[in-house]
PQR file with spaces between the fields and no chain letter, atoms N, CA, C, O and H, PARSE charges and radii, in Angstrom:
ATOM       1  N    UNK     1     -12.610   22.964   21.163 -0.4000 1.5000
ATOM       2  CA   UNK     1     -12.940   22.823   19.764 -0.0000 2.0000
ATOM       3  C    UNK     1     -12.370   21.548   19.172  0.5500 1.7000
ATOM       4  O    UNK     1     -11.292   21.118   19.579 -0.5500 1.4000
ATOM       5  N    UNK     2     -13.116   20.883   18.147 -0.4000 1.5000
ATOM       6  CA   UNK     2     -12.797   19.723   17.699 -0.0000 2.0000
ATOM       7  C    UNK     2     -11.472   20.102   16.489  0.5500 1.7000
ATOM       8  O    UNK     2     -10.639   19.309   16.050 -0.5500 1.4000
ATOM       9  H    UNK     2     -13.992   21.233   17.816  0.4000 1.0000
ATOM      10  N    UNK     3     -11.593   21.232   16.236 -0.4000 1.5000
ATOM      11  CA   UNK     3     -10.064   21.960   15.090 -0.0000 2.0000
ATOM      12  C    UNK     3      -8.916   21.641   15.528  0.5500 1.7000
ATOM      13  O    UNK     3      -8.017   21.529   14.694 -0.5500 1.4000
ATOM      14  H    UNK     3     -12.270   21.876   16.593  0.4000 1.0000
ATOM      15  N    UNK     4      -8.571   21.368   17.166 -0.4000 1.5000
ATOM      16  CA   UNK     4      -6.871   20.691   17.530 -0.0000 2.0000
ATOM      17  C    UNK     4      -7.120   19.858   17.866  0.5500 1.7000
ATOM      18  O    UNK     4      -6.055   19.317   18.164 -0.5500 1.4000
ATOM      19  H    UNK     4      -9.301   21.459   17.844  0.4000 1.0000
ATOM      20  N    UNK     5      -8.280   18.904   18.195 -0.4000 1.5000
ATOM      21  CA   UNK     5      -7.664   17.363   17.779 -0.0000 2.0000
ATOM      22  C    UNK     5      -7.756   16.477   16.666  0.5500 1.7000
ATOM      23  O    UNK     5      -7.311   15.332   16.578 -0.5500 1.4000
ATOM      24  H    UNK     5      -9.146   19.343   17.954  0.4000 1.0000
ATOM      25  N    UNK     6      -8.644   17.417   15.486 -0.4000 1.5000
ATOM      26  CA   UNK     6      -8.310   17.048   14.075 -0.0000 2.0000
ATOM      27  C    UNK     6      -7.531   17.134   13.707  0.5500 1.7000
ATOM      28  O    UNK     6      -7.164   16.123   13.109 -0.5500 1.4000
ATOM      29  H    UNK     6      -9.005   18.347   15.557  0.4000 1.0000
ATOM      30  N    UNK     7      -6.099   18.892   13.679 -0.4000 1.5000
ATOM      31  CA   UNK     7      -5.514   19.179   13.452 -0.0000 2.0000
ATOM      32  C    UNK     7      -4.093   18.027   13.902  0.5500 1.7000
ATOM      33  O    UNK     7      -3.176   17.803   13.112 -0.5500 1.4000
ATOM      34  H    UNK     7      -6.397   19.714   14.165  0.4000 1.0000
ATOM      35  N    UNK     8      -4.180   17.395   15.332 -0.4000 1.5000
ATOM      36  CA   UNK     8      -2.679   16.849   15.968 -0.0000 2.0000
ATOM      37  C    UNK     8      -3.558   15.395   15.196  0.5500 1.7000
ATOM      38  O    UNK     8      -2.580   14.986   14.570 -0.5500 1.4000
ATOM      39  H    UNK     8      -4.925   17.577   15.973  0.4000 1.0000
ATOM      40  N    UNK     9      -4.201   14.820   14.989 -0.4000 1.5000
ATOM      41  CA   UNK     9      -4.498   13.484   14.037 -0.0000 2.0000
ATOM      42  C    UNK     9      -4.339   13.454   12.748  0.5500 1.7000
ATOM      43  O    UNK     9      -4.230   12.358   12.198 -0.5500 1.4000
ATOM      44  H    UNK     9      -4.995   15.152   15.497  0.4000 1.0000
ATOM      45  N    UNK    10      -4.288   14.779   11.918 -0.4000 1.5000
ATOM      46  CA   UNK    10      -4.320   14.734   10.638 -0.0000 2.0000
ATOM      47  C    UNK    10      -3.545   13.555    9.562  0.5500 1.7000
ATOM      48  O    UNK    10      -3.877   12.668    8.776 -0.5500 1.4000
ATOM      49  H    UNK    10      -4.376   15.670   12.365  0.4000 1.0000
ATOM      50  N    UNK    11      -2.292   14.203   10.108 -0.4000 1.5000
ATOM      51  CA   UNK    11      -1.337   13.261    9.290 -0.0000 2.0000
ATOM      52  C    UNK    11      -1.150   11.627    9.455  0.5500 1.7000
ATOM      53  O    UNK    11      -0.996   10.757    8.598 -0.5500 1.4000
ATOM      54  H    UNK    11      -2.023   14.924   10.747  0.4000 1.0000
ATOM      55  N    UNK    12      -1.247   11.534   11.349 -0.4000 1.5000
ATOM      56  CA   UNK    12      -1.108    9.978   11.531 -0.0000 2.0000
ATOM      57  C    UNK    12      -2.435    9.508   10.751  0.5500 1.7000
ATOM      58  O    UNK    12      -2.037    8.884    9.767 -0.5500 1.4000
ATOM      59  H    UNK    12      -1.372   12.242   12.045  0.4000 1.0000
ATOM      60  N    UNK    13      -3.428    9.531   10.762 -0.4000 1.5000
ATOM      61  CA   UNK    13      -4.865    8.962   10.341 -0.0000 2.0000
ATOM      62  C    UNK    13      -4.479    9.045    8.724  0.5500 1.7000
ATOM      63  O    UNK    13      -4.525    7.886    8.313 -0.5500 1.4000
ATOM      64  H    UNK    13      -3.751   10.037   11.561  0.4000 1.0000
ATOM      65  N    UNK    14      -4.103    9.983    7.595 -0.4000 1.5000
ATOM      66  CA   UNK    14      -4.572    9.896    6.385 -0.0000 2.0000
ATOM      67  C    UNK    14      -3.195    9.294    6.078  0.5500 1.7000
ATOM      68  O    UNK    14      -3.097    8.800    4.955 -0.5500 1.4000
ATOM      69  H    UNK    14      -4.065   10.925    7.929  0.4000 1.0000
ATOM      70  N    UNK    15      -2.151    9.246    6.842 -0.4000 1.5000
ATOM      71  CA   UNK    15      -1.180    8.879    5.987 -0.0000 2.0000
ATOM      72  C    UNK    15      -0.642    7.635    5.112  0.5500 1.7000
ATOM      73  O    UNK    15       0.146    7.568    4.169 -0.5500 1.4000
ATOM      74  H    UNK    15      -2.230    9.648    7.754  0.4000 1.0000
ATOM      75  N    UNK    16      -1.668    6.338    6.071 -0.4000 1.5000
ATOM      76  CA   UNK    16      -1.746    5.323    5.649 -0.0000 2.0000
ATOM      77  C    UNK    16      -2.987    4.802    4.305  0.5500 1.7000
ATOM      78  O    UNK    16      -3.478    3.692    4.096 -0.5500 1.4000
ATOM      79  H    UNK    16      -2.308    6.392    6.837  0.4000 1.0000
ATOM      80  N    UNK    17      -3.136    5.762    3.779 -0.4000 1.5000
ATOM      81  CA   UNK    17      -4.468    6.356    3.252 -0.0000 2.0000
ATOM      82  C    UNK    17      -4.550    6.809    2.157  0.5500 1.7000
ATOM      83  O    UNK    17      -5.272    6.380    1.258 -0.5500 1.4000
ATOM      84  H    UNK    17      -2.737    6.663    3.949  0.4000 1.0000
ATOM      85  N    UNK    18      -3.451    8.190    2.088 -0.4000 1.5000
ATOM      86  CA   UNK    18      -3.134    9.011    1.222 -0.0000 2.0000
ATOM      87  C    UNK    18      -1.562    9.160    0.949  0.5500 1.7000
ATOM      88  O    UNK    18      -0.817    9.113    1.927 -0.5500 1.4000
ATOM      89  H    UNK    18      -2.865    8.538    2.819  0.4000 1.0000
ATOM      90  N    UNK    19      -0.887    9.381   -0.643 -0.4000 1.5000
ATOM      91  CA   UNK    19       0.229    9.478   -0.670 -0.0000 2.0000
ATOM      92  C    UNK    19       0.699   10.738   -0.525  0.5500 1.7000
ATOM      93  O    UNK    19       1.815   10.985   -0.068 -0.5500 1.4000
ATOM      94  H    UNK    19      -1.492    9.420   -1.438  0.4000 1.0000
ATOM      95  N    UNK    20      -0.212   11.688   -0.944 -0.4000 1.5000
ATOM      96  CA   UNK    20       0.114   12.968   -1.062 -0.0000 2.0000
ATOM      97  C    UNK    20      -1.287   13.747    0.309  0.5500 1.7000
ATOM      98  O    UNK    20      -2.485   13.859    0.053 -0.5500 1.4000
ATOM      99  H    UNK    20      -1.119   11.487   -1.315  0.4000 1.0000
ATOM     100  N    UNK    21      -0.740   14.076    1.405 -0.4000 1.5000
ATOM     101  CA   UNK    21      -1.824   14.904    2.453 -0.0000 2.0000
ATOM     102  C    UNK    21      -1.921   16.152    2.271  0.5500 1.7000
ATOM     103  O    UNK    21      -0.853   16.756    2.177 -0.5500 1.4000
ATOM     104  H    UNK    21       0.234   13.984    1.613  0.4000 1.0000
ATOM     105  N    UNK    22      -2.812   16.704    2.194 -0.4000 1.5000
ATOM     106  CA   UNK    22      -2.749   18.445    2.097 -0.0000 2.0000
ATOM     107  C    UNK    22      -2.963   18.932    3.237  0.5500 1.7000
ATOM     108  O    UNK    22      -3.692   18.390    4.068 -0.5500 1.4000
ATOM     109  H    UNK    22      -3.680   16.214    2.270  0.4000 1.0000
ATOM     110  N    UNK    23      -2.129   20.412    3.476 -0.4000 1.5000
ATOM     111  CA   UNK    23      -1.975   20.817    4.779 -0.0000 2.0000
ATOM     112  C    UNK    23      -3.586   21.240    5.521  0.5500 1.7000
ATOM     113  O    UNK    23      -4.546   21.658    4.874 -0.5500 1.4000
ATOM     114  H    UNK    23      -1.537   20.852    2.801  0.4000 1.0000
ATOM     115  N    UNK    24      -3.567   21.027    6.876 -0.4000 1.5000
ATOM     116  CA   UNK    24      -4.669   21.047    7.304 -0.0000 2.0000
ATOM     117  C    UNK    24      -5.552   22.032    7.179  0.5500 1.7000
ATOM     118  O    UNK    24      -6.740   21.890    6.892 -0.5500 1.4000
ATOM     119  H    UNK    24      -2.788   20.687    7.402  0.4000 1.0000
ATOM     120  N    UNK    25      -4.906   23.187    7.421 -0.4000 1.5000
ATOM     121  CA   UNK    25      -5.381   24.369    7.497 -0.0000 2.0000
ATOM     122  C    UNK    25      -5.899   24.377    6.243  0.5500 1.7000
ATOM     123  O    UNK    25      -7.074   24.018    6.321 -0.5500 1.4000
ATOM     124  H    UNK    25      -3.941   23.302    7.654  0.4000 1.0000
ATOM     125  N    UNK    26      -5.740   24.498    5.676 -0.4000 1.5000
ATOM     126  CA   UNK    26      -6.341   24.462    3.974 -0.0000 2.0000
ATOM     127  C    UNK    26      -7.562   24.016    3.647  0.5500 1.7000
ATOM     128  O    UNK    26      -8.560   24.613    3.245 -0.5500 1.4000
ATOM     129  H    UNK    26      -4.786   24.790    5.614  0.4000 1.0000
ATOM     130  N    UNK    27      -7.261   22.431    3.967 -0.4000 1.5000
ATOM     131  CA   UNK    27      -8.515   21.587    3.979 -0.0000 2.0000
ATOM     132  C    UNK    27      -9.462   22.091    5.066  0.5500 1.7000
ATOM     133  O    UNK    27     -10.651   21.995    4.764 -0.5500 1.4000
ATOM     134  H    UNK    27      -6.450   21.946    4.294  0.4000 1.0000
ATOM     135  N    UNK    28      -9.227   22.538    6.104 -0.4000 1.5000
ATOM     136  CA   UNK    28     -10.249   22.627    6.653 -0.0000 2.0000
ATOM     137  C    UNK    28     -11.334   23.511    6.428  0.5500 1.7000
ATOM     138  O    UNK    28     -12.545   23.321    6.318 -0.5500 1.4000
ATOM     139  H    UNK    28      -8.261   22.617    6.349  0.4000 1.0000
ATOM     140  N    UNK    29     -10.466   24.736    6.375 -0.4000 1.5000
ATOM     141  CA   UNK    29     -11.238   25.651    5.697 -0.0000 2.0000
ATOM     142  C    UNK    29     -12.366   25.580    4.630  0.5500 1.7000
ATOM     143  O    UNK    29     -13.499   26.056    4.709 -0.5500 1.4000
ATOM     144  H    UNK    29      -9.482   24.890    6.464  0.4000 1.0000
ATOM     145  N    UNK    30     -11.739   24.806    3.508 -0.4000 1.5000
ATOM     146  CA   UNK    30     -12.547   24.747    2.483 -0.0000 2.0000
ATOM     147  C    UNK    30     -13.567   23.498    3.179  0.5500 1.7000
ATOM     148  O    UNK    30     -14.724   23.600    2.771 -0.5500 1.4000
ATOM     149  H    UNK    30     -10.819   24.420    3.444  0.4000 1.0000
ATOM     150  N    UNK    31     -13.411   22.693    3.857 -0.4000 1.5000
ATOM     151  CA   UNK    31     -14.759   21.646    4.139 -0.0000 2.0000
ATOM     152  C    UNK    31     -15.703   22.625    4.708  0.5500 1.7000
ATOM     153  O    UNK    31     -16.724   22.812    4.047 -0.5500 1.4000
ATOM     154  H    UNK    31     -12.471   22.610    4.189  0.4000 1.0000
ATOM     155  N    UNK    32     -15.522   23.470    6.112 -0.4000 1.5000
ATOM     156  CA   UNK    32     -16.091   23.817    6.752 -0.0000 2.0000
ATOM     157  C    UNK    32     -17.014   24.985    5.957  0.5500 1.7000
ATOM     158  O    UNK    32     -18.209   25.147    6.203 -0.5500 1.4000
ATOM     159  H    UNK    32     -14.692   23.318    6.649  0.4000 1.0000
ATOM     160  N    UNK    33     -16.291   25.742    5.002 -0.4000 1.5000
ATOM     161  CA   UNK    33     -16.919   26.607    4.096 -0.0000 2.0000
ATOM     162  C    UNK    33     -17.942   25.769    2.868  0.5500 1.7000
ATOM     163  O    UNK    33     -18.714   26.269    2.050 -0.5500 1.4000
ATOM     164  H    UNK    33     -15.320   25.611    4.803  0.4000 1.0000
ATOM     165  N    UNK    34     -17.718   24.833    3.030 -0.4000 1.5000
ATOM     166  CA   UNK    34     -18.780   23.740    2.263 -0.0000 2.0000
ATOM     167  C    UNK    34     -19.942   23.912    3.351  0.5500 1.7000
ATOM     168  O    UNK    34     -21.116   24.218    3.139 -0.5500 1.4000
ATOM     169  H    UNK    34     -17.090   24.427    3.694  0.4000 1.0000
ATOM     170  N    UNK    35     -19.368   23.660    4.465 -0.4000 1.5000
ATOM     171  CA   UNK    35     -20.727   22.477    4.997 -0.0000 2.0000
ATOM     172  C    UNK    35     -21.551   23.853    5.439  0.5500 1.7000
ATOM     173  O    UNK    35     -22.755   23.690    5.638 -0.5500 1.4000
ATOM     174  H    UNK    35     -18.414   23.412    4.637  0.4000 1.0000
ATOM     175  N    UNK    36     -20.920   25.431    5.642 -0.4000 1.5000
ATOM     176  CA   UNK    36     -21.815   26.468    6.174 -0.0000 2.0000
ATOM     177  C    UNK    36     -22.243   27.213    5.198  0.5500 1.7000
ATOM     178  O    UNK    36     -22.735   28.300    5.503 -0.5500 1.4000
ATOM     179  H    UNK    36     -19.942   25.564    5.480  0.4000 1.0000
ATOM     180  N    UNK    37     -22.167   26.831    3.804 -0.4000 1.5000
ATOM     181  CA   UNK    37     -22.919   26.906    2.964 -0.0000 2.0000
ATOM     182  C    UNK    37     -24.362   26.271    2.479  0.5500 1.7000
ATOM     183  O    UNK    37     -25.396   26.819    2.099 -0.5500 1.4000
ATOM     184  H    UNK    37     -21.767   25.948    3.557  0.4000 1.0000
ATOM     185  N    UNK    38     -23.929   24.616    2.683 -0.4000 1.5000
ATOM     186  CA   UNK    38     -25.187   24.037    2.372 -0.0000 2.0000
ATOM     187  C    UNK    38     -25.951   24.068    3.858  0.5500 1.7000
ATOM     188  O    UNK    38     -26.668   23.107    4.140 -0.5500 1.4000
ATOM     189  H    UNK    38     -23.088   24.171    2.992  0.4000 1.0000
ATOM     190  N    UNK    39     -25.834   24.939    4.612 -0.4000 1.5000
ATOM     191  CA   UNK    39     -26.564   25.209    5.785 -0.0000 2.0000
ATOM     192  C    UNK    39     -26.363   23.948    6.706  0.5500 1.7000
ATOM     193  O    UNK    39     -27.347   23.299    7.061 -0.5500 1.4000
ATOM     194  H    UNK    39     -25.252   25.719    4.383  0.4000 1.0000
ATOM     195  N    UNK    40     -25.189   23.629    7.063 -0.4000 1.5000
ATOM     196  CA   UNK    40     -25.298   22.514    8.286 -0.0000 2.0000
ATOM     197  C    UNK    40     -24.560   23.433    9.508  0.5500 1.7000
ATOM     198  O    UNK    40     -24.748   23.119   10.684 -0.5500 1.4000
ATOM     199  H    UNK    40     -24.389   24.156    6.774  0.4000 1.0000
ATOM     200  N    UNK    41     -23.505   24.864    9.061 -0.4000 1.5000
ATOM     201  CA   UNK    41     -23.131   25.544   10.533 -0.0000 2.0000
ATOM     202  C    UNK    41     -23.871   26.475   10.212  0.5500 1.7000
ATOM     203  O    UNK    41     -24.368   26.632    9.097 -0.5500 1.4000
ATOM     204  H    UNK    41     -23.353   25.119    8.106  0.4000 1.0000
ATOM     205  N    UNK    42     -24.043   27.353   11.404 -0.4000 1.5000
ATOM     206  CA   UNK    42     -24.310   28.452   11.295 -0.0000 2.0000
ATOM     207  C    UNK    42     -22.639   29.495   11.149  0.5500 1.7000
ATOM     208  O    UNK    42     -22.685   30.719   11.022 -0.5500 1.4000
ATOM     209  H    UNK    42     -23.640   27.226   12.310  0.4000 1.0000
């Protein structure tokens, strides 16, 4: 699954990026509950 190697990149990738990162689990959830709403997962 692509969820642990988003998860072990999270922080190095946004940190230069973002001052404040929100924990992954969180975010992910809510994207993924976006995108299987507007019908892109099943």
């Amino acid at each position: 699954r692509k969820e642990t190697r988003f998860k072990k990149l999270w922080k190095i990738r946004l940190s230069s990026q973002m001052t404040s990162i929100p924990e992954f689990g969180q975010a992910y959830r809510v994207v993924h509950r976006e995108f299987r709403q507007a019908g892109l997962f099943k």
